[in-house]
C-alpha positions, 0 to 999 in steps of 0.5 A, a space after each residue: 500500500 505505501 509503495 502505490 502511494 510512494 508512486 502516486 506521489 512520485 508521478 504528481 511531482 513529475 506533473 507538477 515539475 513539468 508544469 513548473 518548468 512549462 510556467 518559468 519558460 513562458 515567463 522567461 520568454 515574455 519578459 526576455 522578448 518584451 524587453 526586446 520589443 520595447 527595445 527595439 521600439 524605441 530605437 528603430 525608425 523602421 519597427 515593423 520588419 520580419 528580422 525583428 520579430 524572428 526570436 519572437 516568432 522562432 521562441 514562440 514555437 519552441 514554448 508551443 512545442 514544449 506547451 504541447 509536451 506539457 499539457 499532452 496536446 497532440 493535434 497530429 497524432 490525436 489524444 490516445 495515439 501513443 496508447 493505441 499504438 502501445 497495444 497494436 505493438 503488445 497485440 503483435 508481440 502476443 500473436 508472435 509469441 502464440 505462433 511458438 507455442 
């Protein structure tokens, strides 16, 4: 029984720690990049050109990434894909191993 608890325990704080790391990259990248754009407002005469939002665009796309990772959003392999491949491969291993029986 403490060893089911020591594993629910385990796994919330693997949850919790992979949606703290989440939380401090988006905030890492909203103050870097704000910081960035008030920069580059002020002194720029010509803001509104693509190579000054290329780290914004580029970084963004990283902190999709890892929010997908985080919060198990998959919108090209679907939500149970990785269980329903687990069981094809374990459905194929059971039928292999029947053929040697």
């Amino acid at each position: 029984m403490e060893n089911i608890n020591k594993e629910k325990y385990n796994r919330a704080k693997k949850r919790v720690d992979e949606l703290k790391g989440f939380y401090i990259h988006l905030a890492i990248y909203m103050v870097i990049n704000a910081f960035i754009l008030v920069n580059l407002y002020i002194r720029s005469d010509d803001f509104w050109r693509w190579e000054h939002f290329f780290t914004l665009i580029a970084w963004g796309v990283g902190v999709l990434f890892h929010a997908s990772k985080t919060f198990g959003f998959n919108p090209l392999l679907g939500k149970d894909w990785e269980e329903r491949q687990i069981q094809k491969y374990m459905d194929e291993d059971k039928e292999e191993m029947n053929k040697y029986k």
